[in-house]
GUNU-856851 format. One record per atom (N, C-alpha, C, O, CB): x, y, z; residue in three letters. Coordinates in pm, whole numbers, padded with zeros to 5 digits, always signed. Glycine has a CB too. Layout:
<pts>
XYZAla/...
</pts>
This chain:
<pts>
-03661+00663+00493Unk/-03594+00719+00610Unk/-03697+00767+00712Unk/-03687+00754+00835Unk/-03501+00833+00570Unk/-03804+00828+00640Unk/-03938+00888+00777Unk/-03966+00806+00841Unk/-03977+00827+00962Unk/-04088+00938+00746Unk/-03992+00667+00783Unk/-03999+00545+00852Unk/-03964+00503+00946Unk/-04032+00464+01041Unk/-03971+00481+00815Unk/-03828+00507+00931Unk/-03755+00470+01060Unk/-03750+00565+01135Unk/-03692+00546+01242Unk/-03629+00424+01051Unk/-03810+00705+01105Unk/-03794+00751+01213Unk/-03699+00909+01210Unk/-03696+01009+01281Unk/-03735+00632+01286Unk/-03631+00866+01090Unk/-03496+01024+01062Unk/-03600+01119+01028Unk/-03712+01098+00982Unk/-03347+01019+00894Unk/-03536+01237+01062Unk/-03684+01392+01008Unk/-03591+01420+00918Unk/-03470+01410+00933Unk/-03745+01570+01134Unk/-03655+01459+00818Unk/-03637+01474+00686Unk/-03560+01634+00672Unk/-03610+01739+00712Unk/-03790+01454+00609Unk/-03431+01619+00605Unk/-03350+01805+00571Unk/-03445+01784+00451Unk/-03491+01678+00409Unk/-03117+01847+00523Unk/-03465+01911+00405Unk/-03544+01932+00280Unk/-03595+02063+00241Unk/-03639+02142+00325Unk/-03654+01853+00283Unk/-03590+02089+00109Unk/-03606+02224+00044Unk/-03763+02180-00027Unk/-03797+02080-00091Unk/-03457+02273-00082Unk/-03861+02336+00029Unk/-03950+02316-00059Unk/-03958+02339-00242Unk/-03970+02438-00313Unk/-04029+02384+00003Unk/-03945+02197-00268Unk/-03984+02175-00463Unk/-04079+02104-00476Unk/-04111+02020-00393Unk/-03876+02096-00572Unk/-04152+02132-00604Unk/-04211+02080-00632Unk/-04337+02004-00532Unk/-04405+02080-00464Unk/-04135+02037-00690Unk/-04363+01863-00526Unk/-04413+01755-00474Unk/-04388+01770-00326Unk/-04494+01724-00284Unk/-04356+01634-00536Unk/-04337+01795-00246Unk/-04228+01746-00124Unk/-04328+01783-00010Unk/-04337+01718+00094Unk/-04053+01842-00111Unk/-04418+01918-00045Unk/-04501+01904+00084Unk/-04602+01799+00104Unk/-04649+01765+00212Unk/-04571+02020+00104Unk/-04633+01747-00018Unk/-04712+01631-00011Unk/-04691+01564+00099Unk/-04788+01548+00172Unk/-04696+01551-00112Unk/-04552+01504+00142Unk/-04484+01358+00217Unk/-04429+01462+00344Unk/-04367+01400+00431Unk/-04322+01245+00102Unk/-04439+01575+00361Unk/-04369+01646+00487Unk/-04408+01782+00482Unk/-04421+01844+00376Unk/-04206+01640+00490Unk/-04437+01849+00643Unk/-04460+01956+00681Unk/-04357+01992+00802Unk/-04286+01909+00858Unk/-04597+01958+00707Unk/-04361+02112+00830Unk/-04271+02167+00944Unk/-04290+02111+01007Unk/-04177+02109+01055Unk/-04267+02274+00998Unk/-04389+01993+01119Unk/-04396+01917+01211Unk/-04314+01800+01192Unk/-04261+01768+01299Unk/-04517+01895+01233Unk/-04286+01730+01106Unk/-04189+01623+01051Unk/-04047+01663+01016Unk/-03968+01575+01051Unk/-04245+01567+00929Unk/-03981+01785+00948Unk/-03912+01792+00862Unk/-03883+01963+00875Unk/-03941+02069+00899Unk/-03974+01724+00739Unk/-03776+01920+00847Unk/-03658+02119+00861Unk/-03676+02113+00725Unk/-03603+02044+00654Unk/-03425+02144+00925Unk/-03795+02199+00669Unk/-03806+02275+00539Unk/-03710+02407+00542Unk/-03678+02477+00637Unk/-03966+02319+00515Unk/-03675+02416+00412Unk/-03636+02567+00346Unk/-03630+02589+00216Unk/-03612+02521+00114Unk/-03511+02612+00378Unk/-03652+02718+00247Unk/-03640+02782+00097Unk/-03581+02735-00021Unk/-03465+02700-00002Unk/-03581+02887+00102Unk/-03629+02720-00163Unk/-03510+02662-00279Unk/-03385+02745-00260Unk/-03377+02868-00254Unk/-03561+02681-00456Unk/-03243+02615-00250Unk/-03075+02699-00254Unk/-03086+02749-00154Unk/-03000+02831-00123Unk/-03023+02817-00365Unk/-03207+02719-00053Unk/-03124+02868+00077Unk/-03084+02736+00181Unk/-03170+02674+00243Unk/-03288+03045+00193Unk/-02917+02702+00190Unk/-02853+02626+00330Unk/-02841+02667+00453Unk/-02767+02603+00528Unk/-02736+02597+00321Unk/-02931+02817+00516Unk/-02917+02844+00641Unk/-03018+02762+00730Unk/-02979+02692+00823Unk/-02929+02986+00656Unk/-03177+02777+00686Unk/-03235+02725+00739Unk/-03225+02602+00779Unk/-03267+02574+00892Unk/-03297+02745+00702Unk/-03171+02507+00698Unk/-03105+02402+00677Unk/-03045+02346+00810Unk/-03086+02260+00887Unk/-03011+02430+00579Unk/-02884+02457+00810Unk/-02797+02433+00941Unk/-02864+02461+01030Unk/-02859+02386+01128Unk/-02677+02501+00963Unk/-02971+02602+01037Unk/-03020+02611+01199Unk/-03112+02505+01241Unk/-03124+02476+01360Unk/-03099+02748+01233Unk/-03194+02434+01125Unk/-03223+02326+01195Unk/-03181+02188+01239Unk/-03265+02120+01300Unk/-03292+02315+01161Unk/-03086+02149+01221Unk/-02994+02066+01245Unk/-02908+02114+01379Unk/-02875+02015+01444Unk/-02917+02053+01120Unk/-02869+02220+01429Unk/-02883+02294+01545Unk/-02980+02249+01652Unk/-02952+02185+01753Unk/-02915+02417+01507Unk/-03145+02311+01596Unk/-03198+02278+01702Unk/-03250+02164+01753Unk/-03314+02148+01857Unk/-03260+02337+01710Unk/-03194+02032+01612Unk/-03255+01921+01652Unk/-03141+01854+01744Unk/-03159+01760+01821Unk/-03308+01834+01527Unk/-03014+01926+01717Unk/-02867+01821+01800Unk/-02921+01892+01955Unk/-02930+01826+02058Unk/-02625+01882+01736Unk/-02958+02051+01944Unk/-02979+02102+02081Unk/-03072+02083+02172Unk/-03072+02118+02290Unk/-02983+02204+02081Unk/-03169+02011+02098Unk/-03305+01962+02168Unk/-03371+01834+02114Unk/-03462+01831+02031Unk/-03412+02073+02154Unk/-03302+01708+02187Unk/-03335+01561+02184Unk/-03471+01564+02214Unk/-03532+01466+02170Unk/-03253+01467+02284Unk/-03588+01708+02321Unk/-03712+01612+02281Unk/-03801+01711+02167Unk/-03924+01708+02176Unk/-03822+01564+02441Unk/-03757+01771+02096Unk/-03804+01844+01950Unk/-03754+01694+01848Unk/-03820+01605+01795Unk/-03686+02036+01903Unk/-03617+01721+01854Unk/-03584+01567+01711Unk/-03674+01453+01783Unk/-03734+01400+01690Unk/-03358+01480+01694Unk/-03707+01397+01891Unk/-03802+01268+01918Unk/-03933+01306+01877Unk/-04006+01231+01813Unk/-03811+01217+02077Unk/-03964+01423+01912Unk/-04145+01492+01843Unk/-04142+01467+01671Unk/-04213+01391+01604Unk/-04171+01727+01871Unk/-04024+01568+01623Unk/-04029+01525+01497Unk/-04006+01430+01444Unk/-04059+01429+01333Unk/-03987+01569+01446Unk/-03948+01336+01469Unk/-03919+01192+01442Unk/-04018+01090+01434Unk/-04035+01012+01340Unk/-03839+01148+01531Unk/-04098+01097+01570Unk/-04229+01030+01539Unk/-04328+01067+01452Unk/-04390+00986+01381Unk/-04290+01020+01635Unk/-04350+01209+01454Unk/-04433+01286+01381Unk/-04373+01197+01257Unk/-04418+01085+01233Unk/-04419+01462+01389Unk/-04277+01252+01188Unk/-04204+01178+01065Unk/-04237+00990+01011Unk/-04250+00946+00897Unk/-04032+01190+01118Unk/-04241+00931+01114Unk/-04279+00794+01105Unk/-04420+00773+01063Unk/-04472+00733+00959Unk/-04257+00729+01232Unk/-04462+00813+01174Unk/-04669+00825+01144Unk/-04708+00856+01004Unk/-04776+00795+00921Unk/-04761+00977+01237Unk/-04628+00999+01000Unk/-04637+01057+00819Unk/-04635+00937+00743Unk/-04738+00890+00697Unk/-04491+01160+00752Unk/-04521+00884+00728Unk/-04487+00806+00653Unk/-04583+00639+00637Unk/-04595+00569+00537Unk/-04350+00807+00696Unk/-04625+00620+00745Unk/-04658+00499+00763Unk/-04819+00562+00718Unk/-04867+00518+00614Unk/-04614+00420+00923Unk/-04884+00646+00783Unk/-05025+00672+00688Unk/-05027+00726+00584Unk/-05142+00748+00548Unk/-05119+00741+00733Unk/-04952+00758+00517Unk/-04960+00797+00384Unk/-04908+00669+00275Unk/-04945+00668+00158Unk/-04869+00932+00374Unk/-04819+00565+00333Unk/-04713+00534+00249Unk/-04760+00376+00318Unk/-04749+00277+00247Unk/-04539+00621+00270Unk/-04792+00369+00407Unk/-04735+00228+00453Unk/-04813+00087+00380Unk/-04896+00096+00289Unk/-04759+00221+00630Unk/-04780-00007+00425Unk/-04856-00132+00338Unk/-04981-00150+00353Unk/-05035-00228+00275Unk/-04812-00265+00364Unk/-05053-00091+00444Unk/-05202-00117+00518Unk/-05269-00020+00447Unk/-05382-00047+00405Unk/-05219-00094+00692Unk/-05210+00113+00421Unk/-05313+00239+00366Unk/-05294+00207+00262Unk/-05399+00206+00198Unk/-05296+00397+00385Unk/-05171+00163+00180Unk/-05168+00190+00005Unk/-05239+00039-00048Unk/-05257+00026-00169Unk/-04965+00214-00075Unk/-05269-00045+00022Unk/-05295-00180-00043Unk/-05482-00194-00017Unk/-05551-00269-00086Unk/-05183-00325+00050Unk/-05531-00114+00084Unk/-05697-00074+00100Unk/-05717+00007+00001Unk/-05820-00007-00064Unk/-05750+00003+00235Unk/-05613+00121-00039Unk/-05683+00230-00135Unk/-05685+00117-00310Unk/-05766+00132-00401Unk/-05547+00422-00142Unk/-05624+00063-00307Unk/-05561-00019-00406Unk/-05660-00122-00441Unk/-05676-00153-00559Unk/-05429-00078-00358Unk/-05708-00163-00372Unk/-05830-00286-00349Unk/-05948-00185-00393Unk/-06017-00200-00494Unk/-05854-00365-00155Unk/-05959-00083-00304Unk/-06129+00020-00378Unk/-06089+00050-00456Unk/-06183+00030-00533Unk/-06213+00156-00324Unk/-05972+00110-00546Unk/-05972+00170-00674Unk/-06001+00011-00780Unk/-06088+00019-00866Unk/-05801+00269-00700Unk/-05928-00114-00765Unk/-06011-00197-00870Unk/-06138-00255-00840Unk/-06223-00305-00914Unk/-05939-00305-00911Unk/-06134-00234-00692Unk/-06301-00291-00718Unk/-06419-00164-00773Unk/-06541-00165-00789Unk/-06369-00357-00541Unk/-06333-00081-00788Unk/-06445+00057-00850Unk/-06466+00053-00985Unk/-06565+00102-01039Unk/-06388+00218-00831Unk/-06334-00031-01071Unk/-06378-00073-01200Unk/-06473-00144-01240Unk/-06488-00165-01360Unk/-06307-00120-01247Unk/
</pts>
C-alpha cells in the first residue's frame, strides 16, 4: 500500500517502525483509536499534508523494499560468501 502511495494507519508494535515514521504514517499508541481518528481528520482536512505523506510513504517503501535496493543487497550478501 506505501507503494502506491496510501500513508499507513498504524499502532506502534513490535517491527513497524522499521517500514514507517511520523513523516509517512499516523502512528499511535498500542489499543489507543484516538490518535488514529485525529489523524485521518487531518489527512481528509489537509490534501497537501496526505500528498507530503503519501510520497514520503512511497519513497519509504520503494528504498527500503523496492526491486533495485533488495536485489543489490542480495547480490553483495552472496557474493560475500
Amino acid at each position: 500500500a506505501m507503494s502506491s502511495g496510501l500513508v499507513p494507519l498504524t499502532n506502534y508494535t513490535s517491527g513497524i517502525t522499521n517500514f514507517v515514521d511520523g513523516g509517512c504514517a499516523i502512528l499511535a499508541p498500542f489499543e489507543e483509536s484516538a490518535p488514529i481518528v485525529e489523524g485521518i481528520e487531518r489527512l481528509y482536512y489537509d490534501p497537501d499534508l496526505f500528498l507530503k505523506m503519501s510520497y514520503a510513504a512511497a519513497l519509504r517503501s520503494q528504498s527500503q523494499c523496492g526491486r533495485r535496493f533488495t536485489l543489490e543487497r542480495e547480490i553483495k550478501l552472496l557474493r560475500s560468501e
